[in-house]
NUNUTOR-180823 format. One line per 3 residues: number of its first residue (from 1); their letters; for each residue y, x, z of C-alpha. Coordinates in nm, 3 decimals, padded with zeros to 5 digits. Last residue first. Example, Ala and Ser with C-alpha at 12.3 -4.5 7.8 and 13.67 -1.06 7.14 Angstrom:
<pts>
2> SA> -00.106 01.367 00.714 ~ -00.450 01.230 00.780
</pts>
This chain:
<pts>
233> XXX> -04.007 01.892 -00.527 ~ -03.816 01.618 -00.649 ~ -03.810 01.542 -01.039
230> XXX> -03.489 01.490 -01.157 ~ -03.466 01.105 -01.334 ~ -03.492 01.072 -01.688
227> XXX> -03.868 00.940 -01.682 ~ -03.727 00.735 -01.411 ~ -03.501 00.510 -01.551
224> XXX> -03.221 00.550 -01.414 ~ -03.022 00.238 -01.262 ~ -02.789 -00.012 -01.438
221> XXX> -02.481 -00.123 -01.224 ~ -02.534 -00.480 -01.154 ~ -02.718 -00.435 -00.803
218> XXX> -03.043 -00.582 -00.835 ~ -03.109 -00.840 -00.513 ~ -03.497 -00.879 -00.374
215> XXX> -03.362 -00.708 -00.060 ~ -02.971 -00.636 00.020 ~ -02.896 -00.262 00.031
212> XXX> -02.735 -00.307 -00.328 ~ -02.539 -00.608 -00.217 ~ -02.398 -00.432 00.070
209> XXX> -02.295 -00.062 -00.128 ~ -02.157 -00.300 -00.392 ~ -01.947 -00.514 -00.154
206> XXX> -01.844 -00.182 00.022 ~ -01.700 -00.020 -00.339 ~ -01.525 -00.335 -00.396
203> XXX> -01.369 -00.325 -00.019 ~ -01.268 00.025 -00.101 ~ -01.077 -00.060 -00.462
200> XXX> -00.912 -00.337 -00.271 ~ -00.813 -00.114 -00.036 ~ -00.719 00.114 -00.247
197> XXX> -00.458 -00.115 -00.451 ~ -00.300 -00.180 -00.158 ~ -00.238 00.160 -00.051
194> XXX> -00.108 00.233 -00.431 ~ 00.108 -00.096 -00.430 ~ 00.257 00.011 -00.059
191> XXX> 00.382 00.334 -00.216 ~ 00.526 00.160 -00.480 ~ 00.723 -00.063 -00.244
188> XXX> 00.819 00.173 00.039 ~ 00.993 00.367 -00.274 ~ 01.190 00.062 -00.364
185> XXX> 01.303 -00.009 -00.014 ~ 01.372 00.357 00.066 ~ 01.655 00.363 -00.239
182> XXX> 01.663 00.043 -00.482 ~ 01.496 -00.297 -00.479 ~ 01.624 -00.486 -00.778
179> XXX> 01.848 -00.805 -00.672 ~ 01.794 -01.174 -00.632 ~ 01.557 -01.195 -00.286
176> XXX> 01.281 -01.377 -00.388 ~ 01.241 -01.343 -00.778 ~ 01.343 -00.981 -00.757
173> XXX> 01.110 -00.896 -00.478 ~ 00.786 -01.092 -00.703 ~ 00.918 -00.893 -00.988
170> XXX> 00.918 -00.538 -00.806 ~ 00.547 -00.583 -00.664 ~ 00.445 -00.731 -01.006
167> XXX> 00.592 -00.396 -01.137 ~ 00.417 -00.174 -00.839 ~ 00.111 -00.325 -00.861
164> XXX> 00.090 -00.287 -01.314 ~ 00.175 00.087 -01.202 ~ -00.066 00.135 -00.967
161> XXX> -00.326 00.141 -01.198 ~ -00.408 00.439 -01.262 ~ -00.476 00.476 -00.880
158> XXX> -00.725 00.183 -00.847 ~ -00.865 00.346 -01.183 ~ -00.972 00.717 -00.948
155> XXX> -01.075 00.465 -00.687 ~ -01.317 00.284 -00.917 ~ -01.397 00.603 -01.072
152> XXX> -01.518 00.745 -00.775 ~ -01.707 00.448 -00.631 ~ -01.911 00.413 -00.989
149> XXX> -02.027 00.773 -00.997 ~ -02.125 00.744 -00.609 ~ -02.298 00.454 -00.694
146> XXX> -02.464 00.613 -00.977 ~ -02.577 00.975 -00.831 ~ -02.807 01.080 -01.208
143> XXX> -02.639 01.469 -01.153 ~ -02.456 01.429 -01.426 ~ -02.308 01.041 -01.272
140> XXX> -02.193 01.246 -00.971 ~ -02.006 01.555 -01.182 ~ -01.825 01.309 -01.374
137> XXX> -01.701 01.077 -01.110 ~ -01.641 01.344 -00.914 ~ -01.385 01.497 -01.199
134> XXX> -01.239 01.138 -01.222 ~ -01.212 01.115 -00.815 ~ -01.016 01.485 -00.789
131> XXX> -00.783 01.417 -01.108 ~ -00.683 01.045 -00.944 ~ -00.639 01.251 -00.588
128> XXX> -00.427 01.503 -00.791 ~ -00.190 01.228 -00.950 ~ -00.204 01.007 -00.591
125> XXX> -00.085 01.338 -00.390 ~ 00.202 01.411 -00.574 ~ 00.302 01.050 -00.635
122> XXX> 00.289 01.015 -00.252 ~ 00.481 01.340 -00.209 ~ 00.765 01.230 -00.436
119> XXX> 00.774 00.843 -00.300 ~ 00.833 00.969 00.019 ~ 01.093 01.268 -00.064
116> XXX> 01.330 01.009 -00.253 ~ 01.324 00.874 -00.592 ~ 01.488 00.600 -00.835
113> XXX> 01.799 00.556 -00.560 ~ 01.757 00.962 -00.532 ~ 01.847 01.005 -00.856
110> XXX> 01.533 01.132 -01.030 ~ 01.555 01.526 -01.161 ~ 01.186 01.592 -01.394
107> XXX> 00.991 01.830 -01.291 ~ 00.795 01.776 -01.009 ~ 00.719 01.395 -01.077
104> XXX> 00.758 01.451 -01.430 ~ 00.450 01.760 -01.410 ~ 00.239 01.537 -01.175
101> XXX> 00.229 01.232 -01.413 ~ 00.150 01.462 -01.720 ~ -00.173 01.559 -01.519
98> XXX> -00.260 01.202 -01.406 ~ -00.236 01.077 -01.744 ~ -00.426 01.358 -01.919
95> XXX> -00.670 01.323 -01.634 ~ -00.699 00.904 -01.703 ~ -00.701 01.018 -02.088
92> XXX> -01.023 01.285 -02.035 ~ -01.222 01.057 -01.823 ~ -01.103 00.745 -02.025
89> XXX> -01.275 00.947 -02.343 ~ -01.587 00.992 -02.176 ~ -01.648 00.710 -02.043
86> XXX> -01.613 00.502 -02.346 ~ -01.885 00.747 -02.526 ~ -02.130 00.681 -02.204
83> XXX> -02.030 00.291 -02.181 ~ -02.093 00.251 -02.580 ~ -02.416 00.466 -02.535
80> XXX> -02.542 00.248 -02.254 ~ -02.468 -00.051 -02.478 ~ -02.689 -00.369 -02.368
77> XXX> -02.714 -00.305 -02.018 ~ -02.338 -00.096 -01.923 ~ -02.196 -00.292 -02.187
74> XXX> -02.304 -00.610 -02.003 ~ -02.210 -00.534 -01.691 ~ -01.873 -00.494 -01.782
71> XXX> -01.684 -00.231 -01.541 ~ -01.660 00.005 -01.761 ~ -01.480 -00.214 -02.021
68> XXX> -01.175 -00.195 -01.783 ~ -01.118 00.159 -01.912 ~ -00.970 00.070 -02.239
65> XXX> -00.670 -00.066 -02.083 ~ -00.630 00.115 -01.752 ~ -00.762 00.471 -01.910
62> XXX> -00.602 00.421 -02.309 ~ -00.294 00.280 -02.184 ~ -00.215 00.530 -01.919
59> XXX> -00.299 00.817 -02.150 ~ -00.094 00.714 -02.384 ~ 00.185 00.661 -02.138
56> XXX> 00.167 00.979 -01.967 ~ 00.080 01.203 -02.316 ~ 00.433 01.029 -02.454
53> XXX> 00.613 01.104 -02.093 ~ 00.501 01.472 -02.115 ~ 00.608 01.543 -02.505
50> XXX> 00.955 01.348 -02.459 ~ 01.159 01.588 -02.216 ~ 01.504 01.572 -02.250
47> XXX> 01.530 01.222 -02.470 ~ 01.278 01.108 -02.193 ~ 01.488 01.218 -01.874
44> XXX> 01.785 01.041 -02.067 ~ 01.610 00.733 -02.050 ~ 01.811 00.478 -02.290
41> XXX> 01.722 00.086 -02.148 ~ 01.403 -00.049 -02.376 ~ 01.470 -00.164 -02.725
38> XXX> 01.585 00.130 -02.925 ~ 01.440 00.130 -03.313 ~ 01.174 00.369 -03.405
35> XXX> 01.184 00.733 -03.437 ~ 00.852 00.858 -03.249 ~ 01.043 00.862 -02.916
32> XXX> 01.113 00.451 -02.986 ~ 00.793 00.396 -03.046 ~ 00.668 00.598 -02.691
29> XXX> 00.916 00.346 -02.526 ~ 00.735 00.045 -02.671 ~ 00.406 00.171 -02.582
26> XXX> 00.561 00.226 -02.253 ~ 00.623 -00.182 -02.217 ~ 00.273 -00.218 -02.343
23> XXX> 00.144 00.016 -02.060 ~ 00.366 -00.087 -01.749 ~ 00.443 -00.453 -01.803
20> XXX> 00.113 -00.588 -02.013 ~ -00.129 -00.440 -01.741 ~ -00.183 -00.751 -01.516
17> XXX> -00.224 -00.962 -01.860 ~ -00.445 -00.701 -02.009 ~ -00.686 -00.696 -01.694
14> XXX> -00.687 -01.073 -01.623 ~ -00.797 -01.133 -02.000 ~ -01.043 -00.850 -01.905
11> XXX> -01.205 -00.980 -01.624 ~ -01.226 -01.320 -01.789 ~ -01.384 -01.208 -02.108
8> XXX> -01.645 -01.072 -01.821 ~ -01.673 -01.383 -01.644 ~ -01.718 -01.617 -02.016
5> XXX> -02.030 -01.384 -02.063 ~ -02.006 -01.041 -02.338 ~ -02.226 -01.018 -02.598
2> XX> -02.260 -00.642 -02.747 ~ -02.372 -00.619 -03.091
</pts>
């Protein structure tokens, strides 16, 4: 039985809370396309088209929600099959979720208060950019690269989880200015919570690349042993 320490309970108390809005709330939308009762505002773009928005949402869930256990040392040390069966199935949802993402960004009709030709191309680029890191991620960690394994996925979850940004982003301009941001203002919004959100992801990344260059200091991520390691020639 994996133990987990009072940080790592922490991480992911922080991680649920800052994902409540954009995965439980689309729980609660994939409900209602099931059969259940209507809480959440009618989407007539998911009455049209409910097979692509169900796949988004589950995906979603399963990559930000599930996927924050990745980043528990403790898994990785005490559980390396846990973290290699875990890893697998976020790889597959976080595509699933990029994938479906791309098809209602290009297929779906938004108003153009809900979408313009900014926040189009940036949600273009973000859904093949999260595909690109996960299927890095995949192809570094089978050839034994950790770090780069590690720097992938963090950038490929930074992406994922734009969403929870871009609500607290929309809250925090509700709360100080009274109204919903709509147009250019909204889409200079979420694209600002995906920049942000790589940055952080890219001073993370840095941190680890320092701390694992520093002497007589482990970096947390487990390293190969070497009787499974490629033998140089």
């Amino acid at each position: 039985m994996v133990r987990l320490r009072k940080s790592e309970w922490t991480l992911l108390v922080l991680v649920f809370v800052y994902s409540f809005i954009p995965t439980f709330g689309g729980l609660i939308r994939v409900l209602e396309l099931a059969g259940g009762p209507q809480i959440a505002p009618e989407n007539s773009r998911a009455l049209l088209a409910p097979t692509p928005i169900m796949l988004h949402i589950l995906g979603s869930f399963l990559f930000c929600i599930v996927g924050a256990l990745q980043f528990l040392p403790s898994i990785r040390r005490q559980s390396p099959v846990a973290h290699r069966t875990i890893g697998r199935v976020i790889a597959v949802a976080g595509c699933v979720a990029a994938l479906s993402g791309l098809w209602m960004t290009h297929s779906y009709v938004f108003p153009e208060a809900l979408q313009g030709a900014a926040l189009y191309w940036m949600r273009m680029v973000m859904g093949t950019a999260m595909v690109g890191f996960i299927v890095c991620g995949v192809i570094a960690i089978r050839s034994r690269k950790v770090f780069q394994h590690s720097a992938s996925m963090l950038r490929a979850y930074a992406i994922g989880q734009g969403a929870s940004t871009q609500a607290v982003l929309g809250i925090a301009w509700i709360i100080a200015v009274g109204s919903e941001a709509m147009g250019p203002l909204r889409d200079g919004l979420m694209i600002f919570a995906w920049v942000l959100n790589l940055m952080v992801a890219e001073f993370l990344i840095r941190s680890m690349l320092r701390s694992a260059k520093r002497p007589h200091k482990k970096w947390s991520l487990p390293t190969i042993p070497p009787s499974t390691q490629r033998n140089e020639t």
